[in-house]
ZADO-1210 file (C-alpha; in nm, 4 decimals, padded with zeros to 6 digits):
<atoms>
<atom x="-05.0249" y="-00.2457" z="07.7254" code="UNK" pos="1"/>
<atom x="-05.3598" y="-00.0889" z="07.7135" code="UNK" pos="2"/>
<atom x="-05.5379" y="00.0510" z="07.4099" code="UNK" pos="3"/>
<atom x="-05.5169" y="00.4088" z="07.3120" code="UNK" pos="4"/>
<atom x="-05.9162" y="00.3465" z="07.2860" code="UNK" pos="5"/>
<atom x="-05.9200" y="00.1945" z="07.6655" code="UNK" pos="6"/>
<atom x="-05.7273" y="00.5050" z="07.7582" code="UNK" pos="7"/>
<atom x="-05.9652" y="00.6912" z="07.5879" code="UNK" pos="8"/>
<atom x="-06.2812" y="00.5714" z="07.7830" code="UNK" pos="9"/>
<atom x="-06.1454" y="00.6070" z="08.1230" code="UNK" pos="10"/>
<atom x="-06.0453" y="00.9841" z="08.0077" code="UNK" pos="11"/>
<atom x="-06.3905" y="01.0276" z="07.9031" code="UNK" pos="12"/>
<atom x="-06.4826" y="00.8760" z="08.2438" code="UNK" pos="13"/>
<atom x="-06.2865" y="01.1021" z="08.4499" code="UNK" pos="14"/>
<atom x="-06.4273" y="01.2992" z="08.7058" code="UNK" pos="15"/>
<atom x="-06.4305" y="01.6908" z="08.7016" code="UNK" pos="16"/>
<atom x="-06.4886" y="01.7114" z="09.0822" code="UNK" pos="17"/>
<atom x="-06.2550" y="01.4453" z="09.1976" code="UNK" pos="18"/>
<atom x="-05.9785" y="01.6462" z="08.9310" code="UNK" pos="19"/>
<atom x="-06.0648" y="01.9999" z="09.0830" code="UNK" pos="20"/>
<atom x="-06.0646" y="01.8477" z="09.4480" code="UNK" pos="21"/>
<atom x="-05.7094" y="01.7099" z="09.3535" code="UNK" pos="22"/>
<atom x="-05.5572" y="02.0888" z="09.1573" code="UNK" pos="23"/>
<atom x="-05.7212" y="02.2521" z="09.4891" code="UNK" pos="24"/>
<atom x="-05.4856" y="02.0030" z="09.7415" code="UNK" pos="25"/>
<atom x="-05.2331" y="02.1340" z="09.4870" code="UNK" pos="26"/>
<atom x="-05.2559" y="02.4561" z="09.4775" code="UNK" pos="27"/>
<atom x="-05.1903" y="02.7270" z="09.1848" code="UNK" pos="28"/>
<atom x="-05.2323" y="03.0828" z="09.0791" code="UNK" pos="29"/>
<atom x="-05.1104" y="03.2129" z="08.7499" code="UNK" pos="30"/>
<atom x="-04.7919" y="03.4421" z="08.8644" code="UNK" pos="31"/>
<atom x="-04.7741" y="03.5523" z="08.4655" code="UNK" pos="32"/>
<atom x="-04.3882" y="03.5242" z="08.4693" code="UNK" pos="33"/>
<atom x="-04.3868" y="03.3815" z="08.1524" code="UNK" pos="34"/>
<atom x="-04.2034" y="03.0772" z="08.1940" code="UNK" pos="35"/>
<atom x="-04.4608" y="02.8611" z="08.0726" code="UNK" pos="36"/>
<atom x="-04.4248" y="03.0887" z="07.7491" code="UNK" pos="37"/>
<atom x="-04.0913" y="03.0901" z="07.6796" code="UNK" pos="38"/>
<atom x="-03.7445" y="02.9484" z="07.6052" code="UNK" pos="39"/>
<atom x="-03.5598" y="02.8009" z="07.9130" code="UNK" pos="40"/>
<atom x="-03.3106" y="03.1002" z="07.9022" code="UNK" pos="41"/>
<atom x="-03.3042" y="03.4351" z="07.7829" code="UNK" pos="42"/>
<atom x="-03.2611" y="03.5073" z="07.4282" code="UNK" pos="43"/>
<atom x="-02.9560" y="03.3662" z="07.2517" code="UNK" pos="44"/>
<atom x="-02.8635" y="03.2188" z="07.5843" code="UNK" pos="45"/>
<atom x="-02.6241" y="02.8986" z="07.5848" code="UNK" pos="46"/>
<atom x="-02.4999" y="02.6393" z="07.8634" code="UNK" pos="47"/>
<atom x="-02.1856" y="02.5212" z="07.9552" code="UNK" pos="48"/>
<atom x="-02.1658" y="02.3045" z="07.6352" code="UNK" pos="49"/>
<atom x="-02.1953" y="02.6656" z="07.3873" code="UNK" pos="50"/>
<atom x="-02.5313" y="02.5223" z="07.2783" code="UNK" pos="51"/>
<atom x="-02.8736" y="02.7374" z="07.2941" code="UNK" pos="52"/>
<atom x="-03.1941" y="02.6129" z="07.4926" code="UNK" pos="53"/>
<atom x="-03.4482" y="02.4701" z="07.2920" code="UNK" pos="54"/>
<atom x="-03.6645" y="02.6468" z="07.1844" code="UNK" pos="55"/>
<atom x="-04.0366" y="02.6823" z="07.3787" code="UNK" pos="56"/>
<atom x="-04.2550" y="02.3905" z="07.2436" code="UNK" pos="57"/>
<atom x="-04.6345" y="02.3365" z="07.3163" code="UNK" pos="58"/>
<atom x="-04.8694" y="02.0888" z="07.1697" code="UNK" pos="59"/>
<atom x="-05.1607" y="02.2629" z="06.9380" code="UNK" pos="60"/>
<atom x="-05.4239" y="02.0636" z="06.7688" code="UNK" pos="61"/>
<atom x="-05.5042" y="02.0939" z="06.4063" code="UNK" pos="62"/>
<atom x="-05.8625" y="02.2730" z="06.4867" code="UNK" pos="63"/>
<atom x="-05.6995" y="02.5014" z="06.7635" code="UNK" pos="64"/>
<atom x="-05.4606" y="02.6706" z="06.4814" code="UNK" pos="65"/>
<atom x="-05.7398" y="02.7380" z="06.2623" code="UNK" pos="66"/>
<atom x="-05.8557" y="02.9012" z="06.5524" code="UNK" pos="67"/>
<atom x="-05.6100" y="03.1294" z="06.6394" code="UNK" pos="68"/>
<atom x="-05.5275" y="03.2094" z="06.2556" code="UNK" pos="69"/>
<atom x="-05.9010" y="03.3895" z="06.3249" code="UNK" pos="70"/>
<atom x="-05.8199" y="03.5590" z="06.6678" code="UNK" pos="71"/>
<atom x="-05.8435" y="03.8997" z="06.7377" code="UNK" pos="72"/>
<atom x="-05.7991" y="04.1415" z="06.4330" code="UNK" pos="73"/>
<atom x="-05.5486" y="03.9924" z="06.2354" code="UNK" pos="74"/>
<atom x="-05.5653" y="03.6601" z="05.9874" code="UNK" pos="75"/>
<atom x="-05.2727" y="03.4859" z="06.0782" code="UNK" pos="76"/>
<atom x="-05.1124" y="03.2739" z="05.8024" code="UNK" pos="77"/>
<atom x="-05.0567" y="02.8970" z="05.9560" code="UNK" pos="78"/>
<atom x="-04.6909" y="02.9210" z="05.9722" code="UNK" pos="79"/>
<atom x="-04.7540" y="03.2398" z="06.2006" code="UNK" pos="80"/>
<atom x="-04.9240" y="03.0010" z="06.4268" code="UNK" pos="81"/>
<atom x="-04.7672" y="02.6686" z="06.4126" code="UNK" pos="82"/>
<atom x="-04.4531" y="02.4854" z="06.2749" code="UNK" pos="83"/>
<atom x="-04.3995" y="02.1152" z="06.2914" code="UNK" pos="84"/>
<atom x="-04.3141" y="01.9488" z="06.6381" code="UNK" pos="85"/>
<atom x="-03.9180" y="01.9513" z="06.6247" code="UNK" pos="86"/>
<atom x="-03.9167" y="01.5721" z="06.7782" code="UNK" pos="87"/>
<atom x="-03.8411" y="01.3124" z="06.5031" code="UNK" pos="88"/>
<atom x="-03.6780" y="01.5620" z="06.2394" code="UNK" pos="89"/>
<atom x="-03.3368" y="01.5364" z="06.1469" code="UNK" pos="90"/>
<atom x="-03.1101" y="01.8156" z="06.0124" code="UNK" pos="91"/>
<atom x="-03.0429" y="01.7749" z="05.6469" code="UNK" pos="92"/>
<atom x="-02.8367" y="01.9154" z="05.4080" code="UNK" pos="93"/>
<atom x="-03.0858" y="02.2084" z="05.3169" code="UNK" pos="94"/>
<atom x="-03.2565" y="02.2207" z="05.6939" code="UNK" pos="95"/>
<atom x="-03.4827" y="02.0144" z="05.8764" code="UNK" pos="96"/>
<atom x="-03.5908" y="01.7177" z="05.7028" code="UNK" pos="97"/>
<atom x="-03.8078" y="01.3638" z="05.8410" code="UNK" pos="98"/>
<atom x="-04.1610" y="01.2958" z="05.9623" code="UNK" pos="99"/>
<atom x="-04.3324" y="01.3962" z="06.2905" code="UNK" pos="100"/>
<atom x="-04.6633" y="01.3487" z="06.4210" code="UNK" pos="101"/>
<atom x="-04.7838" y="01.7335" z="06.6080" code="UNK" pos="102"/>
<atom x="-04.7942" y="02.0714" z="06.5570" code="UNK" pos="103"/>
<atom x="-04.6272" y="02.3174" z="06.7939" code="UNK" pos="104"/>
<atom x="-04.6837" y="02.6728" z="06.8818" code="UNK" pos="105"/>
<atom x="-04.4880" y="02.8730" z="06.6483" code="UNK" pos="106"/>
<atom x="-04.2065" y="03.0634" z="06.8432" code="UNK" pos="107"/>
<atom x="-04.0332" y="03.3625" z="06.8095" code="UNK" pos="108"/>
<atom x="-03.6848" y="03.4343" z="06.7001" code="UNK" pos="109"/>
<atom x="-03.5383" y="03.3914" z="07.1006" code="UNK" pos="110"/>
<atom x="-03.7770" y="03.0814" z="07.1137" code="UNK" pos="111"/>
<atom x="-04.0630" y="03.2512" z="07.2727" code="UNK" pos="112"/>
<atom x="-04.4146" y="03.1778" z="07.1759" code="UNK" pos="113"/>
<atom x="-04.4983" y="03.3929" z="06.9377" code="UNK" pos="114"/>
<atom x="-04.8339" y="03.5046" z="07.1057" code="UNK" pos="115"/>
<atom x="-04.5917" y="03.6028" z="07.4058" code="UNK" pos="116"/>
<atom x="-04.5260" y="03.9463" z="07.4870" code="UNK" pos="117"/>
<atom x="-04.3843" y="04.1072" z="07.8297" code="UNK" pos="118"/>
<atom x="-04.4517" y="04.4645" z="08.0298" code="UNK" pos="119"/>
<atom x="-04.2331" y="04.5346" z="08.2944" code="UNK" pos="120"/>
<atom x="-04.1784" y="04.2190" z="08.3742" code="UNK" pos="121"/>
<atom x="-04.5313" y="04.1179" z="08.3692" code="UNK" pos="122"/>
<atom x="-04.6495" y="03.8341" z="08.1029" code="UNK" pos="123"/>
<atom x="-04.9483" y="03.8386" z="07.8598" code="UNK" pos="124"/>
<atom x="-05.0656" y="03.6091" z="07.6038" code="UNK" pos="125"/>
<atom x="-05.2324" y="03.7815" z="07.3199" code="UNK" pos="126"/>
<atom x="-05.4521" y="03.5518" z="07.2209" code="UNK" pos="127"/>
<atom x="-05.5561" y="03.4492" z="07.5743" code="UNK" pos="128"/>
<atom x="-05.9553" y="03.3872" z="07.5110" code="UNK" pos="129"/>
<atom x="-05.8692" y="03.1447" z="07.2276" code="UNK" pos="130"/>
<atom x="-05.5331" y="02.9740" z="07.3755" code="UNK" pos="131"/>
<atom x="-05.4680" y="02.6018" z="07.3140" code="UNK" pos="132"/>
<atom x="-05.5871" y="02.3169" z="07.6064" code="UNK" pos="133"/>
<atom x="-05.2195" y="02.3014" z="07.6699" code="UNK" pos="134"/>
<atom x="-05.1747" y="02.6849" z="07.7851" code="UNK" pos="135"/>
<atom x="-05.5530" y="02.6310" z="07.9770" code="UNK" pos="136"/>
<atom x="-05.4090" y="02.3634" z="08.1752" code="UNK" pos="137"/>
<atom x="-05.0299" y="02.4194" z="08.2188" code="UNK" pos="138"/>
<atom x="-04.8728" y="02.3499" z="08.4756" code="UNK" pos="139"/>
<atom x="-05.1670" y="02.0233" z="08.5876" code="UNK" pos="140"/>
<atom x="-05.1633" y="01.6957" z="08.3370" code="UNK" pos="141"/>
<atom x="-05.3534" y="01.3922" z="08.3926" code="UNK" pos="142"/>
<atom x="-05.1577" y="01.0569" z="08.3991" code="UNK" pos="143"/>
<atom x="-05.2958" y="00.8883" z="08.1561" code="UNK" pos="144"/>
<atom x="-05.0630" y="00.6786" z="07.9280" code="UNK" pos="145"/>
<atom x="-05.1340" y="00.8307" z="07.5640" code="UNK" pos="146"/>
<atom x="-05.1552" y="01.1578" z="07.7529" code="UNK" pos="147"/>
<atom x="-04.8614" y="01.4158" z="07.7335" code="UNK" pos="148"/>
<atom x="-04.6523" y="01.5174" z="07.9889" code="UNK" pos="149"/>
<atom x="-04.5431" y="01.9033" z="07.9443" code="UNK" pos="150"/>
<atom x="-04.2171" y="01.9994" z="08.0363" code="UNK" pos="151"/>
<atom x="-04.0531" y="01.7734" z="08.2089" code="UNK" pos="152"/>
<atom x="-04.1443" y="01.5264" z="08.5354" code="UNK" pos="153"/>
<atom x="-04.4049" y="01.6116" z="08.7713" code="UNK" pos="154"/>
<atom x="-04.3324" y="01.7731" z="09.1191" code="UNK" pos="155"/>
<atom x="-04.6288" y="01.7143" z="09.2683" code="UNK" pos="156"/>
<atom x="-04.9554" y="01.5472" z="09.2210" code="UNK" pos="157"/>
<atom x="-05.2482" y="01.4180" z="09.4021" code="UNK" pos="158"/>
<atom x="-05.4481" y="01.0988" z="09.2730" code="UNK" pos="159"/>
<atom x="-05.4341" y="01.1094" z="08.8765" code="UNK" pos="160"/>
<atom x="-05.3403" y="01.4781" z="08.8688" code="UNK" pos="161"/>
<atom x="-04.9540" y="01.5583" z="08.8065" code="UNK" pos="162"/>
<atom x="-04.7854" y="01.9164" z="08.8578" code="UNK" pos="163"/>
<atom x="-04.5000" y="02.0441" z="08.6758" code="UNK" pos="164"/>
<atom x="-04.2840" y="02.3168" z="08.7437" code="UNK" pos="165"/>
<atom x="-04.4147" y="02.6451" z="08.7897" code="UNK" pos="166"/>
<atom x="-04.3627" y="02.9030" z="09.0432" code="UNK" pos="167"/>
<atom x="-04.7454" y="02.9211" z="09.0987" code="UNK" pos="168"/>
<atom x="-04.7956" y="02.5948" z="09.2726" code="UNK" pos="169"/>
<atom x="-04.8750" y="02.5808" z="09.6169" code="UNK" pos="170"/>
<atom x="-05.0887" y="02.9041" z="09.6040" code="UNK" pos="171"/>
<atom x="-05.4870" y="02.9187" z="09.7005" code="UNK" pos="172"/>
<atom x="-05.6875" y="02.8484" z="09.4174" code="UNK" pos="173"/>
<atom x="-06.0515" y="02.9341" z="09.4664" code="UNK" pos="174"/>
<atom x="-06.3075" y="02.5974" z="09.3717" code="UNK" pos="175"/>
<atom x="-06.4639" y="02.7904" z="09.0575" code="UNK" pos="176"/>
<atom x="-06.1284" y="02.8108" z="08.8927" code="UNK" pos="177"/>
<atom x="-06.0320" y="02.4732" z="08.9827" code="UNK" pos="178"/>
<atom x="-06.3190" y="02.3112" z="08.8722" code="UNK" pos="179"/>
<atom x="-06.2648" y="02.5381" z="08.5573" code="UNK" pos="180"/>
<atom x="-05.9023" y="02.4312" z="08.5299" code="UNK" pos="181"/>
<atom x="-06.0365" y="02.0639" z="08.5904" code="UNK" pos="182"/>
<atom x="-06.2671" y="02.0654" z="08.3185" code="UNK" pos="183"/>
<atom x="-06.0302" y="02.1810" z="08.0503" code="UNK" pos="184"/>
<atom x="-05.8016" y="01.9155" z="08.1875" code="UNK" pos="185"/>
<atom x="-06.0239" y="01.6079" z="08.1109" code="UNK" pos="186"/>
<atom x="-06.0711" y="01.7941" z="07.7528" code="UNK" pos="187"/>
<atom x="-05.7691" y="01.8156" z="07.6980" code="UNK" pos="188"/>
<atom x="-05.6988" y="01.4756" z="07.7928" code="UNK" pos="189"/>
<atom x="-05.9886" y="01.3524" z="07.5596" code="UNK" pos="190"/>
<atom x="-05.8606" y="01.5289" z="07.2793" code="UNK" pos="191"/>
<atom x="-05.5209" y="01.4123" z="07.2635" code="UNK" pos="192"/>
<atom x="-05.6102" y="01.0339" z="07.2677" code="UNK" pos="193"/>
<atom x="-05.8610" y="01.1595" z="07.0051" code="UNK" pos="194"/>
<atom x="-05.5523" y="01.3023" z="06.7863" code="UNK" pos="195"/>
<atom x="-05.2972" y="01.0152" z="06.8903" code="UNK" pos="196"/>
<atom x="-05.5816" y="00.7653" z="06.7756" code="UNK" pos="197"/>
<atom x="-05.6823" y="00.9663" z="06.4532" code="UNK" pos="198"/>
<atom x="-05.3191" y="01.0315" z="06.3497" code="UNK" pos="199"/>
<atom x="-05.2541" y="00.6123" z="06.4064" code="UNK" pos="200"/>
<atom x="-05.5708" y="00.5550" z="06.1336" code="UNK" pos="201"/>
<atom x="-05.4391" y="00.8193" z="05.8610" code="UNK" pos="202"/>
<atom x="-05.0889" y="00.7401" z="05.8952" code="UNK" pos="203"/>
<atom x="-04.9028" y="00.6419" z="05.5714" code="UNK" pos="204"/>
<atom x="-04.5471" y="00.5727" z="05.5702" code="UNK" pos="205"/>
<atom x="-04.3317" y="00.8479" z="05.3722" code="UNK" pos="206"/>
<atom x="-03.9888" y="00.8627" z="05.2095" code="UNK" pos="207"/>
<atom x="-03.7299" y="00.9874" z="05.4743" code="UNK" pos="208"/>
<atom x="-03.3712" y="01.1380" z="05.3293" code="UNK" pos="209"/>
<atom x="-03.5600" y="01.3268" z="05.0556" code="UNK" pos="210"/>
<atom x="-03.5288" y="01.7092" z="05.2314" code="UNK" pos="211"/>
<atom x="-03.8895" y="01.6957" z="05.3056" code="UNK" pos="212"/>
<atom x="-04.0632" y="01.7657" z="05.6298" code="UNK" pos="213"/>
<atom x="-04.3921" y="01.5844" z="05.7158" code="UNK" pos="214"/>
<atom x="-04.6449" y="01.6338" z="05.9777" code="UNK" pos="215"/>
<atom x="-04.8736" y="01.3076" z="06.0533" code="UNK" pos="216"/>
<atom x="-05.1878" y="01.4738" z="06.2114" code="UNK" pos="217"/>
<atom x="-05.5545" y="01.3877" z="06.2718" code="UNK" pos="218"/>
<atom x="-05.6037" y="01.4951" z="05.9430" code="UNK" pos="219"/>
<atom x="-05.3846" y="01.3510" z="05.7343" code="UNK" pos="220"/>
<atom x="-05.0092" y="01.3679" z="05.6059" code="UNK" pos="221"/>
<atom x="-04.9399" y="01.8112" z="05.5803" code="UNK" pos="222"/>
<atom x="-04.6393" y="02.0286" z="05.4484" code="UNK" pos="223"/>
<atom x="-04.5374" y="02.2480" z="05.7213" code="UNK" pos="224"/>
<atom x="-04.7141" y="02.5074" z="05.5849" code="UNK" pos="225"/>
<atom x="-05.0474" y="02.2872" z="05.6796" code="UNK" pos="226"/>
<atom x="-05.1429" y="02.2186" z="05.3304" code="UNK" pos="227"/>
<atom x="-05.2748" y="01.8737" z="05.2972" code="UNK" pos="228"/>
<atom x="-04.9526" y="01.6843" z="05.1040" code="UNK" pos="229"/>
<atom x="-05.0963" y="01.4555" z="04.7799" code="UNK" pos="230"/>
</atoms>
């Protein structure tokens, strides 16, 4: 298996012109439906089992909260932002207890992003200018094995370039935006073997059963409130 580090040099190898030449075979134009944005139903929705859709997740990196807590006019407190990454936390007697290892966009009480909000049918995030990588580069990922896959398999790709659903594939995109779009993608994709390699140095084992939830970041072991746990 290779090395989170190997993975990381051939993401810091990867070409922006060779990605936007592969997002332009694609194809993609934002349609701002929102579905990208929000749970996989409408609110309060359930399937054919009674249960609800989960709930809207997206990766955010420690940094990128701090940023939006500053966005626009308002100083968001961190749980306004982000909650821990549901995936590897059980349900204990008082709630949610266990370790995980990312933060997600905090959501709404329907499971929307929280920064989501809807006109008419039209979509908006509002905190657009200062959006996470994952938002940037939804619906493209790079293959990359200690890279993330967002929702679900690909439907498309071309060379290293995956698709995933989204009603705005297969549309003209014009080469400034894709090489835009590329660009943020080989970030992105540098960042997260960043995180997945920073998080594998500061990890410490914890105590699971005690009610406790703890996030493993780049940082260090955090409460989900984001303060640094002694």
């Amino acid at each position: 298996m290779e090395s989170l580090e190997s993975e990381l040099d051939r993401a810091r190898e990867l070409d922006v012109a060779d990605l936007a030449d592969a997002i332009e075979s694609i194809g993609f134009e934002c349609t701002r439906c929102g579905a990208c944005c929000t749970a996989d139903a409408g609110c309060g929705s359930e399937d054919e089992s009674g249960a609800t859709d989960d709930p809207h997740t997206a990766t955010v990196f420690p940094d990128e909260i701090r940023r939006l807590q500053a966005s626009g006019d308002t100083d968001y407190d961190f749980r306004d932002v982000a909650r821990p990454m549901p995936y590897g936390l059980t349900d204990g007697p008082d709630g949610p207890e266990g370790e995980t290892f990312e933060w997600a966009l905090q959501t709404d009480d329907c499971g929307d992003c929280t920064f989501y909000e809807e006109t008419d049918g039209t979509g908006a995030c509002t905190v657009h200018e200062d959006r996470p990588l994952i938002c940037r580069t939804y619906p493209f990922s790079v293959a990359l094995g200690g890279t993330t896959q967002p929702m679900g398999d690909a439907v498309d790709e071309a060379g290293m370039v995956r698709a995933h659903e989204c009603e705005g594939l297969g549309r003209e995109i014009d080469r400034e935006d894709a090489e835009e779009l590329a660009a943020a993608l080989k970030e992105r994709a540098v960042r997260e073997l960043e995180e997945a390699i920073g998080v594998r140095e500061q990890y410490q084992p914890v105590e699971t059963g005690t009610g406790e939830v703890v996030v493993h970041d780049s940082e260090g072991q955090k409460r989900p409130d984001g303060t640094h746990r002694e």
